[in-house]
N, C-alpha and C positions, 0 to 999 in steps of 0.2 A: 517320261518313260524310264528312266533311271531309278525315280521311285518306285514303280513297279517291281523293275529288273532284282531292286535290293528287299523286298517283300517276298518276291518268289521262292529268292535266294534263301530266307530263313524259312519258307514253305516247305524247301526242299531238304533243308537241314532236318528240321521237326520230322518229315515223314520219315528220314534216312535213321533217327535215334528210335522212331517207334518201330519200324520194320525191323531193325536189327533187334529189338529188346523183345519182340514177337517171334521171330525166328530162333530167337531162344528157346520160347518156351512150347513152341509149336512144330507142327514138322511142315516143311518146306510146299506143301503140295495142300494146306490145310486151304481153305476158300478164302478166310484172315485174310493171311499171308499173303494168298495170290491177286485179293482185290487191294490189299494195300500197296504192295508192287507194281499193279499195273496203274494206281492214282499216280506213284512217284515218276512212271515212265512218262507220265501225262503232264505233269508236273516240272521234268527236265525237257521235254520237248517244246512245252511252252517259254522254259527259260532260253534257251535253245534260240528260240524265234525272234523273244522282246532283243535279244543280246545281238542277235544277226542284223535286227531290223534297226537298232539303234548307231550302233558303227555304223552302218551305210547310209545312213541320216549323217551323223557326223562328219563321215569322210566326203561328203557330196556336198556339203555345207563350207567344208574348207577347215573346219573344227579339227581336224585327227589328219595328222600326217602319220604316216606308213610307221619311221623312227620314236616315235611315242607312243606307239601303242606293242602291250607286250602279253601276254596269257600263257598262262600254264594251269595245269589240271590243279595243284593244288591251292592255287590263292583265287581264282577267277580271272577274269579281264579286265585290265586295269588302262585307263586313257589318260 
């Protein structure tokens, strides 16, 4: 699952460099734009899910105590 999670993760980077470098050169409301938007919403919600669904594996495993585990927006979650 981790493999995944860390796949996603540069899934979501790629789409985040191409959306922004689009939103450049495009206006905001163009179909582009708004179907590549709505992949990366699809994209982080899936990240979203493997990430929720994986800690709770961990922490029920006995793997992740509470004091080890830490996130924040800009590094990810770290175990």
């Amino acid at each position: 699952m981790a493999h995944q999670i860390a796949r996603i993760r540069i899934s979501i980077e790629e789409t985040r460099r191409k959306l922004l470098s689009l939103g450049k050169s495009k206006a905001l409301t163009d179909p582009e734009v708004i179907k590549l938007s709505q992949h990366l919403d699809k994209l982080l919600n899936r990240y979203e899910a493997l990430r929720r669904d994986y800690i709770y594996t961990l922490r029920h495993k006995g793997a992740l105590h509470y004091e080890n585990y830490s996130c924040s927006d800009r590094n990810g979650c770290k175990v």
